[in-house]
Jmol script that loads the backbone (N, CA, C; Angstrom):
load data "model"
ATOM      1  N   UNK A   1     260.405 112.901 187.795  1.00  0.00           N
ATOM      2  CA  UNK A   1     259.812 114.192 188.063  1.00  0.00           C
ATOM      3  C   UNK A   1     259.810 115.008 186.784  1.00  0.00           C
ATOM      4  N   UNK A   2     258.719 115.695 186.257  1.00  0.00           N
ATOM      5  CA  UNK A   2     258.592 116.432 185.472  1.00  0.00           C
ATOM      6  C   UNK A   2     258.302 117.981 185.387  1.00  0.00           C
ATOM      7  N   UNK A   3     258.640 118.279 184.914  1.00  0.00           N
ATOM      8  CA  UNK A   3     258.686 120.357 184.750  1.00  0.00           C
ATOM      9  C   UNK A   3     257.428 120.651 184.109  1.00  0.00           C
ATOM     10  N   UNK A   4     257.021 121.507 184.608  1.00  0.00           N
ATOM     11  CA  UNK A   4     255.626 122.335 183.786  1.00  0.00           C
ATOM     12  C   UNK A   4     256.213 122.687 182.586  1.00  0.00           C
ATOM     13  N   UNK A   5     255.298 123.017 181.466  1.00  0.00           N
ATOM     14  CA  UNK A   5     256.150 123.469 180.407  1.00  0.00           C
ATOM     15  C   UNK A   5     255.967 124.171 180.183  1.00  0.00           C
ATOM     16  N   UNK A   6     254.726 125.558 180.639  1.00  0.00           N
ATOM     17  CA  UNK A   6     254.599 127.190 180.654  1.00  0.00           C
ATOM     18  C   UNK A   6     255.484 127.771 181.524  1.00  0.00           C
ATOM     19  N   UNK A   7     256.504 126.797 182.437  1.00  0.00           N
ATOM     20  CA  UNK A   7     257.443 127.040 183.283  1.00  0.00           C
ATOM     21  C   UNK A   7     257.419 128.038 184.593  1.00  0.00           C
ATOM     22  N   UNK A   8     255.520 128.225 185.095  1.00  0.00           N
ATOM     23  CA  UNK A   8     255.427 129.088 186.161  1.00  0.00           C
ATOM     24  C   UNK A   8     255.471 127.565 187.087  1.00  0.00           C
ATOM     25  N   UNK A   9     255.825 127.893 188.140  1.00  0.00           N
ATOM     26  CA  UNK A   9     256.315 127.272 189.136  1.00  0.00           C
ATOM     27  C   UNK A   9     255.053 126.738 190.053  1.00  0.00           C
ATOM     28  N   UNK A  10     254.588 125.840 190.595  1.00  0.00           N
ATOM     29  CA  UNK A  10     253.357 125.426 190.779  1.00  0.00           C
ATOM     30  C   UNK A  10     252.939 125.912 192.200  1.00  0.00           C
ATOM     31  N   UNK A  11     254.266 126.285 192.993  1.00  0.00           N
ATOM     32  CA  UNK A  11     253.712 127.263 194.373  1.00  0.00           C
ATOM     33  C   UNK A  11     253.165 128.868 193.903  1.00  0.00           C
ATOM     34  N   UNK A  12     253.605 128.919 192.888  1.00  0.00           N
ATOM     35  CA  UNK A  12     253.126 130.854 192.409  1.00  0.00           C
ATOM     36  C   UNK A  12     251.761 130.945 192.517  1.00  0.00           C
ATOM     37  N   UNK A  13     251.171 131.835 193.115  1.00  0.00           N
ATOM     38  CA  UNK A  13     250.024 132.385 192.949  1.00  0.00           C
ATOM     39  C   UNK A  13     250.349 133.742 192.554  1.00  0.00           C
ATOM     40  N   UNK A  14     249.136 134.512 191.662  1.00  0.00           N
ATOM     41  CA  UNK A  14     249.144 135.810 191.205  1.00  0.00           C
ATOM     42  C   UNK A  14     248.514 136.310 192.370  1.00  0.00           C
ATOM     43  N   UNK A  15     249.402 137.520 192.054  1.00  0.00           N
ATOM     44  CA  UNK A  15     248.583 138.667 193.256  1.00  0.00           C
ATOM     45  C   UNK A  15     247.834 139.325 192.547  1.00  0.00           C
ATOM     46  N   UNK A  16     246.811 140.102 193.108  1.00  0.00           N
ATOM     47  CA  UNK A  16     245.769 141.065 192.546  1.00  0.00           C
ATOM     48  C   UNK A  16     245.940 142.147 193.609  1.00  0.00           C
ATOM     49  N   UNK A  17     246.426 143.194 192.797  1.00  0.00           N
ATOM     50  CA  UNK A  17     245.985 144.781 193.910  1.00  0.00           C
ATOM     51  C   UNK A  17     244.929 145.396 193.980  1.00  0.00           C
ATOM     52  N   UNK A  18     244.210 146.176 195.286  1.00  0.00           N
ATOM     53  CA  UNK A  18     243.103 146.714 195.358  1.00  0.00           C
ATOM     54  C   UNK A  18     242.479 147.196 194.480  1.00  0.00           C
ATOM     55  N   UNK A  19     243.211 147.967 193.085  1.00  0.00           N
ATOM     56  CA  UNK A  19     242.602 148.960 192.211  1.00  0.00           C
ATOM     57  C   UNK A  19     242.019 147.584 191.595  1.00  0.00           C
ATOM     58  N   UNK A  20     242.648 146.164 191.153  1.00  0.00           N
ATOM     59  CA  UNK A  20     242.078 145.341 190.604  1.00  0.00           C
ATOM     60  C   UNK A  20     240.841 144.690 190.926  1.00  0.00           C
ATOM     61  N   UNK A  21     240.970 144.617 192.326  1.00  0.00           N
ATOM     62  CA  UNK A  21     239.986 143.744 193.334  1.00  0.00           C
ATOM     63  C   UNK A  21     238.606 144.395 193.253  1.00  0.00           C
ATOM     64  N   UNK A  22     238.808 145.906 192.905  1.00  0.00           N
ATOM     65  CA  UNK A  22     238.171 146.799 193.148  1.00  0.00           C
ATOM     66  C   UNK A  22     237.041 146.952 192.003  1.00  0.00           C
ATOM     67  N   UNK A  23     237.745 146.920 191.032  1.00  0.00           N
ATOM     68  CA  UNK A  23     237.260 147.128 189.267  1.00  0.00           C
ATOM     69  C   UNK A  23     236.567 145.973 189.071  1.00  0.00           C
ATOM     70  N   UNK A  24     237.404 144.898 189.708  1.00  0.00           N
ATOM     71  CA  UNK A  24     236.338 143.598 189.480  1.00  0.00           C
ATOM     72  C   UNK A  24     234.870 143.183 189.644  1.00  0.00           C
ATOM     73  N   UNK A  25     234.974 143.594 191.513  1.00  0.00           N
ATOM     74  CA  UNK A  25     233.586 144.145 192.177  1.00  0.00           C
ATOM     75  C   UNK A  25     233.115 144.736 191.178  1.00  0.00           C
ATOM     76  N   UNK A  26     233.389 146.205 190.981  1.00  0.00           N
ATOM     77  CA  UNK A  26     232.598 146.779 189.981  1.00  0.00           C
ATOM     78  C   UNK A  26     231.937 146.310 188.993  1.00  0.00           C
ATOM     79  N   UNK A  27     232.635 145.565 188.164  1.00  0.00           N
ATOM     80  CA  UNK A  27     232.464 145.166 186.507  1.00  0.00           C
ATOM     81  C   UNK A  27     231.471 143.967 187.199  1.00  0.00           C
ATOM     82  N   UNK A  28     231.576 142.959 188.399  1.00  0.00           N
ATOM     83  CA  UNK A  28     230.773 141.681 188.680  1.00  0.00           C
ATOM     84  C   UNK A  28     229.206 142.594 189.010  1.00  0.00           C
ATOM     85  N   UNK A  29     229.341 143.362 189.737  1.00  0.00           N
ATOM     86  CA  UNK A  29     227.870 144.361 190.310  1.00  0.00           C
ATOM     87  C   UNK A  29     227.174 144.795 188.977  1.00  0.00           C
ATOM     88  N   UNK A  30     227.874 145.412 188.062  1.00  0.00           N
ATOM     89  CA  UNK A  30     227.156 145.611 186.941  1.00  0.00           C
ATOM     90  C   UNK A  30     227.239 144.708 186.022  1.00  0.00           C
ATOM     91  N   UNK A  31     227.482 143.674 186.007  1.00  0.00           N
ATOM     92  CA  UNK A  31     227.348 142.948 184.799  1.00  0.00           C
ATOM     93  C   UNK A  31     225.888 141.833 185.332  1.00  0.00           C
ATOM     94  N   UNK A  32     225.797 141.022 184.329  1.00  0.00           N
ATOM     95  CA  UNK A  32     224.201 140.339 184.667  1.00  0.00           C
ATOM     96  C   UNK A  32     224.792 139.102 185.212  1.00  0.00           C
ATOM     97  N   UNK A  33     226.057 138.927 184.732  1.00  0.00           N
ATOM     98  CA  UNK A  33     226.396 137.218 185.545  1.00  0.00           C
ATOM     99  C   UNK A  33     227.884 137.448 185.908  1.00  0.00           C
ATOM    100  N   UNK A  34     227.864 136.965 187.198  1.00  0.00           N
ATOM    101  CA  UNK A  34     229.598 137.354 188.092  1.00  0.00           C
ATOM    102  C   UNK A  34     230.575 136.527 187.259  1.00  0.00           C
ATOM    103  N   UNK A  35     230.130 135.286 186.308  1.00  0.00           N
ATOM    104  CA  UNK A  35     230.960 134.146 185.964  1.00  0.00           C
ATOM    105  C   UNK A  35     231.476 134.877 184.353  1.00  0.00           C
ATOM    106  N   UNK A  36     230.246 135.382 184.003  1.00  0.00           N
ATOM    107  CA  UNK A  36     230.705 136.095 183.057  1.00  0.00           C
ATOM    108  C   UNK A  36     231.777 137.609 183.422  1.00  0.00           C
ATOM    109  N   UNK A  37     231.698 138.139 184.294  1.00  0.00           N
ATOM    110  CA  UNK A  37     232.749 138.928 184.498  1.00  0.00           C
ATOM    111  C   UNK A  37     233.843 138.534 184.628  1.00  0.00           C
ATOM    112  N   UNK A  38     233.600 137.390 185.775  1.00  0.00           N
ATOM    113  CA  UNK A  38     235.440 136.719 185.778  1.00  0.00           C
ATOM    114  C   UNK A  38     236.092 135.814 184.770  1.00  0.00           C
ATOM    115  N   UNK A  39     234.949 135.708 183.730  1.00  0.00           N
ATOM    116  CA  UNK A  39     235.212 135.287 182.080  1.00  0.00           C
ATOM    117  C   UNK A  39     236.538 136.555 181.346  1.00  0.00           C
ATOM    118  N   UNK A  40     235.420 137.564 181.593  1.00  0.00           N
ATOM    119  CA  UNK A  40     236.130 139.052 180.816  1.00  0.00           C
ATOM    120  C   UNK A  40     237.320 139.432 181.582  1.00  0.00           C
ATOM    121  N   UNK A  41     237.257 139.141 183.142  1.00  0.00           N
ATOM    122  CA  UNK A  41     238.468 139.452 183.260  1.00  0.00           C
ATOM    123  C   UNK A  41     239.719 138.521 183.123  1.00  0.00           C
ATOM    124  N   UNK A  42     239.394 137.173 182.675  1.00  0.00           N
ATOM    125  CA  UNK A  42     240.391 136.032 182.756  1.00  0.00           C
ATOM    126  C   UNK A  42     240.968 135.373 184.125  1.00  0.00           C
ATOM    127  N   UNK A  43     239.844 135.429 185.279  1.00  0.00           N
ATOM    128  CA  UNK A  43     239.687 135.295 186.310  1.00  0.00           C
ATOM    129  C   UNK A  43     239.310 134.010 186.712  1.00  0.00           C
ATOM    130  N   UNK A  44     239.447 132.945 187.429  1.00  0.00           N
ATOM    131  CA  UNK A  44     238.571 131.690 188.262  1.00  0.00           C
ATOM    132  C   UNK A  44     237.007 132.688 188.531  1.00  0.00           C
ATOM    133  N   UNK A  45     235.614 132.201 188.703  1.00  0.00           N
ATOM    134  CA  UNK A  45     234.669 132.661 189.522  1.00  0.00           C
ATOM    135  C   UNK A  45     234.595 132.551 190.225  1.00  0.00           C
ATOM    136  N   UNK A  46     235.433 131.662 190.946  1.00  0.00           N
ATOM    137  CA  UNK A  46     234.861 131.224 192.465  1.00  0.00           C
ATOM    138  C   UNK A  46     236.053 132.697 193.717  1.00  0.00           C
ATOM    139  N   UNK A  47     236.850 132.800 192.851  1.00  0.00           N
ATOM    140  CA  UNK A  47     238.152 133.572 193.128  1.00  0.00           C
ATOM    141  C   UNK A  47     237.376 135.268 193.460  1.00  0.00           C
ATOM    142  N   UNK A  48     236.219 135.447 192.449  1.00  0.00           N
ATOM    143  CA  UNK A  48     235.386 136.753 192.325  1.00  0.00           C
ATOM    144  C   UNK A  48     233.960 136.687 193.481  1.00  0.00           C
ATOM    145  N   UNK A  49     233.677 135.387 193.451  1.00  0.00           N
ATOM    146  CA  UNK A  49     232.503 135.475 194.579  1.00  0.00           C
ATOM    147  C   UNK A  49     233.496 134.947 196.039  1.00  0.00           C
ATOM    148  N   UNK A  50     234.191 134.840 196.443  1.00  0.00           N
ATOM    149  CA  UNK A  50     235.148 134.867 197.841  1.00  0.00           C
ATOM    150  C   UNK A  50     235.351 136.458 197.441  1.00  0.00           C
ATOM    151  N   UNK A  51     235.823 137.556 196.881  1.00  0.00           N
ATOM    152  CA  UNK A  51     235.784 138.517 196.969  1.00  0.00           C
ATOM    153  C   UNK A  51     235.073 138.814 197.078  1.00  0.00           C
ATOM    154  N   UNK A  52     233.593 138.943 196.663  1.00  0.00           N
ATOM    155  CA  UNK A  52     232.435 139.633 196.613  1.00  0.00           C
ATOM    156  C   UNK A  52     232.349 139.422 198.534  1.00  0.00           C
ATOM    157  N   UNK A  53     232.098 138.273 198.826  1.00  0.00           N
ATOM    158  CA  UNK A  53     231.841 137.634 200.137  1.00  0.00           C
ATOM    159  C   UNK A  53     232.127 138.495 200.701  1.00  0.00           C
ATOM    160  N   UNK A  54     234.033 138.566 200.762  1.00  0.00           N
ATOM    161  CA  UNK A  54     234.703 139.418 201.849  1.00  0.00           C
ATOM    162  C   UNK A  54     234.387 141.308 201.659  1.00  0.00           C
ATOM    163  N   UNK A  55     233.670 141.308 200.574  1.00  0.00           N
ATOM    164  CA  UNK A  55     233.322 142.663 200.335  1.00  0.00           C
ATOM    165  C   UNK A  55     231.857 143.017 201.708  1.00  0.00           C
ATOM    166  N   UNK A  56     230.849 141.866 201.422  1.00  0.00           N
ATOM    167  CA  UNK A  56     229.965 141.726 201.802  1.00  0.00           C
ATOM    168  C   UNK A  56     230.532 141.902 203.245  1.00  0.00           C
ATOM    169  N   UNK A  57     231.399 140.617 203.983  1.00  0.00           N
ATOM    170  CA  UNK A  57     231.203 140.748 205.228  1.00  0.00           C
ATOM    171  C   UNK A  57     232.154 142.410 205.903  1.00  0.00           C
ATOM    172  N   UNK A  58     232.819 142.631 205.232  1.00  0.00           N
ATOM    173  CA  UNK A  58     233.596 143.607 205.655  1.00  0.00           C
ATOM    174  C   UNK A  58     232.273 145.199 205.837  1.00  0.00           C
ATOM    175  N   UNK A  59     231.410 144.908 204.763  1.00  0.00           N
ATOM    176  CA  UNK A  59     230.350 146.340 204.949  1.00  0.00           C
ATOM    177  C   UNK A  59     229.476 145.973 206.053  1.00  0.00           C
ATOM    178  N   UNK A  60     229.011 144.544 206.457  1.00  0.00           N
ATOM    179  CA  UNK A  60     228.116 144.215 207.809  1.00  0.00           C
ATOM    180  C   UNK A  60     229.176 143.825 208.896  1.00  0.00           C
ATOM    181  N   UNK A  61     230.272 143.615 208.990  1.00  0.00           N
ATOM    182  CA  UNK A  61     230.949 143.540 210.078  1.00  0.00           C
ATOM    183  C   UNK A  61     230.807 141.726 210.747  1.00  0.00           C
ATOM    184  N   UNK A  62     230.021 140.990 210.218  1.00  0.00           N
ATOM    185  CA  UNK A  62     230.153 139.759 210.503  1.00  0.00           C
ATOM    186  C   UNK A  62     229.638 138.417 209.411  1.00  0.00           C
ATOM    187  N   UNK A  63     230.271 137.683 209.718  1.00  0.00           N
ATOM    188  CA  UNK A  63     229.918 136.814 208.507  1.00  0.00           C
ATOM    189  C   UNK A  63     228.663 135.967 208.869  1.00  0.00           C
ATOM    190  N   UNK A  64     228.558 135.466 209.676  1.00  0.00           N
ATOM    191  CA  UNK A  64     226.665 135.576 210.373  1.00  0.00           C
ATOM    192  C   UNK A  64     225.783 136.293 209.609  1.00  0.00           C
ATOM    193  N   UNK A  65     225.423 137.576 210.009  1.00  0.00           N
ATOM    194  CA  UNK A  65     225.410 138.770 209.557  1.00  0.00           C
ATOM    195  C   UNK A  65     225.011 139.083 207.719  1.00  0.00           C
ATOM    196  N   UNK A  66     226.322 138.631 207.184  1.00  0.00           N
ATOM    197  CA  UNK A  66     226.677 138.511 205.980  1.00  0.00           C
ATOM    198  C   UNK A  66     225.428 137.085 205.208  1.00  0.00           C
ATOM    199  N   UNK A  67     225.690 135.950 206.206  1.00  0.00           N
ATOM    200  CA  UNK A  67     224.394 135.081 205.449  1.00  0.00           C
ATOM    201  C   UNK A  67     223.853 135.017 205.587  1.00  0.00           C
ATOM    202  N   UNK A  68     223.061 135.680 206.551  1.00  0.00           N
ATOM    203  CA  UNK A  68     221.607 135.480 206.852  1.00  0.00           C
ATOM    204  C   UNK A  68     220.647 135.983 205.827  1.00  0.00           C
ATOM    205  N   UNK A  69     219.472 135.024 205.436  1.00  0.00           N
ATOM    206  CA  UNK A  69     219.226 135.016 204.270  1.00  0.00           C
ATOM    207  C   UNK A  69     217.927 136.690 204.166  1.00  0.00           C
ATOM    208  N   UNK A  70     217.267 137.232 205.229  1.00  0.00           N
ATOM    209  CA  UNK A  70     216.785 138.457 205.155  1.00  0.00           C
ATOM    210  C   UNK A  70     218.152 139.521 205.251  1.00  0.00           C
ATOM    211  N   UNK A  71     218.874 139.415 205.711  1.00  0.00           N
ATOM    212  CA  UNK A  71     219.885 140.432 205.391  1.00  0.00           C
ATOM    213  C   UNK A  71     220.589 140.507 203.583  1.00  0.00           C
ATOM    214  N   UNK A  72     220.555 139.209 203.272  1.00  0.00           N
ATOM    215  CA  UNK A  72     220.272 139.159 201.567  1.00  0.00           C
ATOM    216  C   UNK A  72     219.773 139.438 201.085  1.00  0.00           C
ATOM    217  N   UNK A  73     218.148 139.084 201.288  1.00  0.00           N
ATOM    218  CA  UNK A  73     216.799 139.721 200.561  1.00  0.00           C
ATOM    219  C   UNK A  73     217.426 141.269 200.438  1.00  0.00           C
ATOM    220  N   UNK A  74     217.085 141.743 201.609  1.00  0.00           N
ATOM    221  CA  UNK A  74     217.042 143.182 201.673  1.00  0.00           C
ATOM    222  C   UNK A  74     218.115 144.169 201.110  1.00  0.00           C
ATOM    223  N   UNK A  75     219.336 143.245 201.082  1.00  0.00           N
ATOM    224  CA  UNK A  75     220.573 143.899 199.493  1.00  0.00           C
ATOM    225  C   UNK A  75     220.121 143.887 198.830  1.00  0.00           C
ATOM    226  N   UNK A  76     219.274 143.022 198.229  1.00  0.00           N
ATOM    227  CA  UNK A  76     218.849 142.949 196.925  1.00  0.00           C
ATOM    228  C   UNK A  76     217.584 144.023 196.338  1.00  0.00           C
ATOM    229  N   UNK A  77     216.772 143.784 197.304  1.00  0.00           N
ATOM    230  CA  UNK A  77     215.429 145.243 197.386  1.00  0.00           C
ATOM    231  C   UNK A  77     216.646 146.334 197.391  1.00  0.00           C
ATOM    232  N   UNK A  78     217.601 146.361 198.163  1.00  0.00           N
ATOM    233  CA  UNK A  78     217.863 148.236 197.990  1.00  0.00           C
ATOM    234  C   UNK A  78     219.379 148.124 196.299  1.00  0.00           C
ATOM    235  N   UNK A  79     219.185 147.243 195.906  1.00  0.00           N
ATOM    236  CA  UNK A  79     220.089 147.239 194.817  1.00  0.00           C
ATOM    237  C   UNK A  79     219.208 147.812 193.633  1.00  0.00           C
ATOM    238  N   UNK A  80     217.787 146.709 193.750  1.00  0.00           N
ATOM    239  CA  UNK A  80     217.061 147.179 192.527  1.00  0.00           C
ATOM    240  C   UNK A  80     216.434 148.367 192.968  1.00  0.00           C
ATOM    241  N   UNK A  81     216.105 148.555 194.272  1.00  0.00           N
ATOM    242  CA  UNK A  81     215.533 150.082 194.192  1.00  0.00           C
ATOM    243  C   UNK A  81     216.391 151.574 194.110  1.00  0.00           C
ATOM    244  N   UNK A  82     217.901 151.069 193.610  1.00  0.00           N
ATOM    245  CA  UNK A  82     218.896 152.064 193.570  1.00  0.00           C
ATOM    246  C   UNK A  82     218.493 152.148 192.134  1.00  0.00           C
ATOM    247  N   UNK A  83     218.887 150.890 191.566  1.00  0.00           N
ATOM    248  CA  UNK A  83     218.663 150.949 189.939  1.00  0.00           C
ATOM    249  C   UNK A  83     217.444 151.764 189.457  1.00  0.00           C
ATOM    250  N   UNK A  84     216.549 151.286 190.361  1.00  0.00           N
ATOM    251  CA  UNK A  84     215.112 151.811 189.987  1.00  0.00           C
ATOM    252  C   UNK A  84     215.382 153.818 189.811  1.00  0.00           C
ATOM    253  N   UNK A  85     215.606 154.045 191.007  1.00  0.00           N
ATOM    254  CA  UNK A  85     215.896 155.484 191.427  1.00  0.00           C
ATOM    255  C   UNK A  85     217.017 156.197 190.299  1.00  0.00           C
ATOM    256  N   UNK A  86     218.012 155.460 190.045  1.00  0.00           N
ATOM    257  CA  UNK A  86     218.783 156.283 188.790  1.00  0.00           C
ATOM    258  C   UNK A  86     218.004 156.101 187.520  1.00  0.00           C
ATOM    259  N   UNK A  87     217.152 154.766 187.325  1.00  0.00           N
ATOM    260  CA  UNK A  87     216.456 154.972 186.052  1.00  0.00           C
ATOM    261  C   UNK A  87     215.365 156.426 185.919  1.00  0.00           C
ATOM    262  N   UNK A  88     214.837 156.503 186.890  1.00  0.00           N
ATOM    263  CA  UNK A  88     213.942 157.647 186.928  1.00  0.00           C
ATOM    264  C   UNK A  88     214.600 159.019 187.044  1.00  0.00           C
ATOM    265  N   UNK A  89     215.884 158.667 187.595  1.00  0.00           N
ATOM    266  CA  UNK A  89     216.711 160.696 187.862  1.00  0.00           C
ATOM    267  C   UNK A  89     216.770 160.740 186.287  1.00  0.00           C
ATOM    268  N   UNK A  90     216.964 159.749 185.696  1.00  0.00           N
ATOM    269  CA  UNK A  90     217.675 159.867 184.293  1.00  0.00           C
ATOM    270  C   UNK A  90     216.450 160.193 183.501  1.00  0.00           C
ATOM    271  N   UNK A  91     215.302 159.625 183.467  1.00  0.00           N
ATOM    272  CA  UNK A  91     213.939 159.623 182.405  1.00  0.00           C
ATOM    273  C   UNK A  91     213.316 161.357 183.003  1.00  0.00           C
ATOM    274  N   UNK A  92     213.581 161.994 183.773  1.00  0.00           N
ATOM    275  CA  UNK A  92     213.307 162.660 184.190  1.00  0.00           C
ATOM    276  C   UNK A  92     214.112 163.813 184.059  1.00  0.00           C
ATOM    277  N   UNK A  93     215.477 163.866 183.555  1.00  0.00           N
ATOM    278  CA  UNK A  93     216.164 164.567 183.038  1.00  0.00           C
ATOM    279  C   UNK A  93     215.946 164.591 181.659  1.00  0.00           C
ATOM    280  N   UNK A  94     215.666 163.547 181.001  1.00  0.00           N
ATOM    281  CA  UNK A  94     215.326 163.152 179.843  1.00  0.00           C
ATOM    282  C   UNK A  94     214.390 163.966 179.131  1.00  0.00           C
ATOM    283  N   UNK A  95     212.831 163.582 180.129  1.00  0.00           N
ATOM    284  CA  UNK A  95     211.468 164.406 179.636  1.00  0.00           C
ATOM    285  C   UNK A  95     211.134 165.204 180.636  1.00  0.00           C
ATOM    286  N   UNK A  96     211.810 165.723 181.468  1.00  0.00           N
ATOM    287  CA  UNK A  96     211.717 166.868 182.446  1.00  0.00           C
ATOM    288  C   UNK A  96     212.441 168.417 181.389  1.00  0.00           C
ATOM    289  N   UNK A  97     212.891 168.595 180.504  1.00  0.00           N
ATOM    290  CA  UNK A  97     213.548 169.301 179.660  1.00  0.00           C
ATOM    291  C   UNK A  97     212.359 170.161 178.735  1.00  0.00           C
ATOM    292  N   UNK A  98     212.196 171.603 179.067  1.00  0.00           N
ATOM    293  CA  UNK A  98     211.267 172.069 178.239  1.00  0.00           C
ATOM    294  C   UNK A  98     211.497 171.859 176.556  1.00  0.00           C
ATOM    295  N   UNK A  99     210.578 171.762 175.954  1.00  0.00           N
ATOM    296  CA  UNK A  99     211.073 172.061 174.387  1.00  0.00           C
ATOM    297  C   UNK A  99     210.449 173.287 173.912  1.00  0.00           C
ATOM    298  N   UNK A 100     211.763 173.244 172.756  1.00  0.00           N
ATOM    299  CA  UNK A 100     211.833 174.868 172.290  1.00  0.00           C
ATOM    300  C   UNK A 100     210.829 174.684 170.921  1.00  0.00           C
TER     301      UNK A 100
END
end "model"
wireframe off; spacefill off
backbone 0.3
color backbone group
């Protein structure tokens, strides 16, 4: 029998607390690739999309629900049409501004 030699114990799993779980979501939603977030955070990906999931089913209330593939589409239409909508509050604050 042999010993690990970074000497963490092979039943340990790390815990992650909400503020973490939380920031992650965040940083995976805005970034362009989830694999690359759980890159930056020094994370597994697969560890960040089972979170995302349980994010998902917890806001529709069922995991059915959660895959059905028009209930996907339609995250996705109101994701880019959020993006869309802050790009314009912003260009519009931008050149909505009289000049002096």
């Amino acid at each position: 029998m042999t010993a690990k030699k970074n000497g963490a114990s092979p039943d340990k799993r790390r815990k992650y607390d909400a503020a973490f779980k939380a920031e992650a979501l965040r940083l995976a939603e805005e970034s362009r690739s989830t694999q690359a977030a759980a890159r930056e955070l020094g994370i597994n990906p697969k560890l960040l999309y089972r979170w995302q999931q349980e994010q998902v089913v917890a806001e529709v209330g069922s995991v059915e629900v959660a895959r059905d593939p028009e209930v996907r589409a339609l995250r996705a239409a109101n994701k880019r049409l959020t993006q869309e909508l802050d790009i314009l509050k912003k260009a519009l604050v931008i050149f909505g501004q009289p000049t002096s």
